[in-house]
N, CA, C and O of each residue as an XYZ file, in Angstrom:
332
protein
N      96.771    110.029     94.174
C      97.757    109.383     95.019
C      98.363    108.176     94.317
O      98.024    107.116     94.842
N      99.189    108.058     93.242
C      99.846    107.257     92.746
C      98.578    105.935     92.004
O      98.864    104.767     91.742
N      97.532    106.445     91.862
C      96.750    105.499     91.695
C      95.626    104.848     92.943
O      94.740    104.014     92.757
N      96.034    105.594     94.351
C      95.403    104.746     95.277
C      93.598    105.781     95.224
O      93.056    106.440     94.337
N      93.352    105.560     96.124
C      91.951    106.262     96.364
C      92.162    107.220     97.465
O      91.487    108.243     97.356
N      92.960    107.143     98.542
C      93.271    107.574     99.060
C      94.491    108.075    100.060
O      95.187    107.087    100.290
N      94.970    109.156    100.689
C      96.281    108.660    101.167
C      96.474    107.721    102.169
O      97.584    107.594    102.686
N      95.666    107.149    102.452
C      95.789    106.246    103.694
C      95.988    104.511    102.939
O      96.444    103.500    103.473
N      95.559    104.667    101.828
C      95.453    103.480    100.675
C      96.674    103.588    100.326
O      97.392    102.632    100.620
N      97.313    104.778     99.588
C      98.644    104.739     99.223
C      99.376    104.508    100.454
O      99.824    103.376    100.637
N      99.567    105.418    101.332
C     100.570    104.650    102.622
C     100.732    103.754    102.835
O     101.897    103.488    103.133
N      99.581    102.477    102.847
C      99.505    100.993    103.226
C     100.436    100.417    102.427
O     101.413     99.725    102.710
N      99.764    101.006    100.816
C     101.133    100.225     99.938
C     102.983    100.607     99.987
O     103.988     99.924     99.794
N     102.750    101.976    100.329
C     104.183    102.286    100.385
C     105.015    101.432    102.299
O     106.094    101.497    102.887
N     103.901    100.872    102.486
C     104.782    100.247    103.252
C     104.834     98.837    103.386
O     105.865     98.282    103.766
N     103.787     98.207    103.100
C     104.121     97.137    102.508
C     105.041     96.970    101.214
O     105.535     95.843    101.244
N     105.554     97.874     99.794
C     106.017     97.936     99.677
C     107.510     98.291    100.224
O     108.419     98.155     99.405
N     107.732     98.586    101.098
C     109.109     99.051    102.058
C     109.304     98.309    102.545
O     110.445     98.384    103.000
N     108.352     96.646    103.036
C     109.017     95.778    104.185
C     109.723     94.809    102.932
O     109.340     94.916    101.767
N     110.604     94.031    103.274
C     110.849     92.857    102.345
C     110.271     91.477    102.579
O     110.513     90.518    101.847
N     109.360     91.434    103.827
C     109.059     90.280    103.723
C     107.616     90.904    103.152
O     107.614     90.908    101.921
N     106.789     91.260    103.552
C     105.773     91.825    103.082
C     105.011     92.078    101.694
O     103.859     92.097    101.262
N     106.784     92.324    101.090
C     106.305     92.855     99.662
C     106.510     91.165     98.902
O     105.752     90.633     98.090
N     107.715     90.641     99.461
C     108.203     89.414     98.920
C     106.700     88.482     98.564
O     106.334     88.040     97.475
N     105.995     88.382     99.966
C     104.571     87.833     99.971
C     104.107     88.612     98.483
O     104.526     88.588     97.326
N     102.996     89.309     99.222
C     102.984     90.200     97.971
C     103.260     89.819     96.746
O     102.702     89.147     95.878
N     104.253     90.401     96.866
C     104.770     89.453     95.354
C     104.151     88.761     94.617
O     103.517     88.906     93.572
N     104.592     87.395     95.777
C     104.030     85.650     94.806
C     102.864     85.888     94.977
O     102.255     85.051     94.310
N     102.263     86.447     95.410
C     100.423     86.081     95.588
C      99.696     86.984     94.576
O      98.538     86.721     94.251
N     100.458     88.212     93.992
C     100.099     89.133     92.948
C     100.493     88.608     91.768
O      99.907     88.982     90.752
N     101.504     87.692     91.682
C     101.993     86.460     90.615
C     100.986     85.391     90.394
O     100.595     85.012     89.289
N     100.692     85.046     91.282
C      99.377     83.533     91.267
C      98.400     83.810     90.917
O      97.743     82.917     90.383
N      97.867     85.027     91.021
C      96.425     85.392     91.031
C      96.981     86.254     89.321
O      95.915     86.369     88.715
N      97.820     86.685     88.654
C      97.799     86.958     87.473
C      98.021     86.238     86.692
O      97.713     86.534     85.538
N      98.784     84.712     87.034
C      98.463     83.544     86.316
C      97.131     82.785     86.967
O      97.195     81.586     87.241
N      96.590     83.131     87.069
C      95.117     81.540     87.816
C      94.279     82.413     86.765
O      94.037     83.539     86.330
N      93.919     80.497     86.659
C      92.373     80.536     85.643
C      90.968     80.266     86.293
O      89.818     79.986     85.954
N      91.756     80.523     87.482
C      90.674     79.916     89.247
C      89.369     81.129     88.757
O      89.630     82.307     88.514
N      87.951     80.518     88.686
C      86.420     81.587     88.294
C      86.357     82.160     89.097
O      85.584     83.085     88.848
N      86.947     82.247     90.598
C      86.957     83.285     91.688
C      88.283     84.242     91.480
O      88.267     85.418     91.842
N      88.950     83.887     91.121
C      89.989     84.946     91.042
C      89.904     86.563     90.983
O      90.799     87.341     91.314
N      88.864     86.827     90.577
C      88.157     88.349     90.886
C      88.444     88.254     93.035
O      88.894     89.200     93.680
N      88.220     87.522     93.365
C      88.154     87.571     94.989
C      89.530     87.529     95.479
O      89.774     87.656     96.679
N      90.261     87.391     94.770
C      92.199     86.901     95.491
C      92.707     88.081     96.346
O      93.330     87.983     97.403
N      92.238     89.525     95.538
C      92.840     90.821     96.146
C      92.056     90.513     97.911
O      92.644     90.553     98.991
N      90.681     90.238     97.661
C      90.350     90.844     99.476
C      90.287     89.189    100.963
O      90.049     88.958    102.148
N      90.781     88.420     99.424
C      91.553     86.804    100.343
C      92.516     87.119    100.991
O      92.639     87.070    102.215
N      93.521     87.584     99.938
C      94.756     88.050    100.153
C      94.646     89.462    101.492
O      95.043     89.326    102.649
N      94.272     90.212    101.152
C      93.997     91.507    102.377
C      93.817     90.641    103.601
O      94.589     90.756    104.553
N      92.972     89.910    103.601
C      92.237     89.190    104.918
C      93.299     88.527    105.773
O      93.338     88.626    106.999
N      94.488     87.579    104.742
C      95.329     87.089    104.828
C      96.567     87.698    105.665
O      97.205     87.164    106.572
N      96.709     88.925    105.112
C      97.969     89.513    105.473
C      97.743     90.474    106.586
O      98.597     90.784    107.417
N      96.164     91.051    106.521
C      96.038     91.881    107.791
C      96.300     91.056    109.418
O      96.695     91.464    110.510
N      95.796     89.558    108.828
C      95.740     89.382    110.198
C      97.179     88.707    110.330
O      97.302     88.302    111.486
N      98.035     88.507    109.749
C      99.672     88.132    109.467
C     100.482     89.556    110.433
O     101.233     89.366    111.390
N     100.141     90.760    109.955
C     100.520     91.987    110.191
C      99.917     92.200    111.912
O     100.644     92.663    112.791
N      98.735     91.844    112.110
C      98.374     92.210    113.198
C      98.735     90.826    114.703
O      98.652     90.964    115.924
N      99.031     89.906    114.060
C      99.665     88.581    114.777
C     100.984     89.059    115.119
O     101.463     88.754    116.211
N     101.732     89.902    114.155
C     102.741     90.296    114.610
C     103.074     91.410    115.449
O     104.241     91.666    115.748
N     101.912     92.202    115.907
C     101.862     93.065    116.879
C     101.599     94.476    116.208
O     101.450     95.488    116.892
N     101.551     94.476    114.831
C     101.392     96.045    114.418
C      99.849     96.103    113.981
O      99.025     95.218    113.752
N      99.783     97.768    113.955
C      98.237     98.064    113.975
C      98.435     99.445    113.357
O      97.359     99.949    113.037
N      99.389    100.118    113.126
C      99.596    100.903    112.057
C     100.831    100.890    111.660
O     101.726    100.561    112.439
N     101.073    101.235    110.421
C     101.555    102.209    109.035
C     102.792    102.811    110.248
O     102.516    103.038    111.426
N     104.193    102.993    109.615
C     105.673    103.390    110.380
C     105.062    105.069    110.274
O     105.701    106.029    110.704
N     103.990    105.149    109.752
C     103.522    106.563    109.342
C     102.318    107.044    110.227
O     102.174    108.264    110.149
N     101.327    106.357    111.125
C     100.466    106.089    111.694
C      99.495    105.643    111.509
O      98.599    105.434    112.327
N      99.524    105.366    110.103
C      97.996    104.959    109.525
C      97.461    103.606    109.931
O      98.264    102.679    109.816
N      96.291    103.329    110.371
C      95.995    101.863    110.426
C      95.883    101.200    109.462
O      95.221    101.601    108.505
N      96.568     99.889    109.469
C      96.436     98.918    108.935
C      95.014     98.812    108.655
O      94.324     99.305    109.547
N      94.301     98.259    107.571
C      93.090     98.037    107.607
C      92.826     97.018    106.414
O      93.719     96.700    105.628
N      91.576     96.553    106.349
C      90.948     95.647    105.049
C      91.252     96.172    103.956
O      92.227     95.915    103.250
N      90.075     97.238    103.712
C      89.835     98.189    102.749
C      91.482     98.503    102.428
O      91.819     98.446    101.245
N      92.322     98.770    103.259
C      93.484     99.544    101.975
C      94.458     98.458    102.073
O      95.645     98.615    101.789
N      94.027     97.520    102.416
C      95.413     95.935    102.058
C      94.607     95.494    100.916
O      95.338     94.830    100.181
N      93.283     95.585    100.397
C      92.494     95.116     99.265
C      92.852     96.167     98.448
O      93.667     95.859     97.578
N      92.422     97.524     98.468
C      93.389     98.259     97.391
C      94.629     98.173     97.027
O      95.053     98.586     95.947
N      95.313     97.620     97.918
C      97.022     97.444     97.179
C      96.566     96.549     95.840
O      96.668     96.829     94.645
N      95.901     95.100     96.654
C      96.439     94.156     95.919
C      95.210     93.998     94.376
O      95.134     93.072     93.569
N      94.374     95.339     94.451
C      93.398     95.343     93.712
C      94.456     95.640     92.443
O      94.679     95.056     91.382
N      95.164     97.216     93.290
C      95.755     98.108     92.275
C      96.624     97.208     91.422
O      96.502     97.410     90.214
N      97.557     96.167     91.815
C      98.508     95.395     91.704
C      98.501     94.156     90.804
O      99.296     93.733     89.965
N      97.328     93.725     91.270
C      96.325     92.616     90.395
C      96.515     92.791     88.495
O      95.865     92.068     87.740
């Protein structure tokens, strides 16, 4: 699946990739964490997941325009894959 583990992993990204604010985030935070010399920086991908799931779910969604749920596990694989 494009690299994911699964299709429910790839979906997450293809839609966070598809939003523009989403990905925009994304983005800078896949930027910071490939410049930081921070000794935790191995941890940024499932900060970041933690971060945005509950961003995503504040805003009222709970799945994927596809049905998939939003979840930990595949907002940490995006930003693993991405990393």
């Amino acid at each position: 699946m494009n690299g994911y583990t699964t299709y429910e992993a790839w979906n997450t990204a293809l839609w966070i990739d598809s939003d523009e604010n989403l990905q925009r985030l994304a983005d800078n935070w896949i930027t910071i964490a490939q410049e930081s010399k921070h000794p935790d920086a191995d941890k940024f991908p499932q900060i970041y997941a933690e971060i945005m799931l509950k961003m995503i779910k504040r805003a009222g969604s709970t799945k994927t325009g596809d049905g998939v749920l939003w979840t930990l596990e595949n907002i940490a694989e995006y930003f693993t894959t991405n990393i």
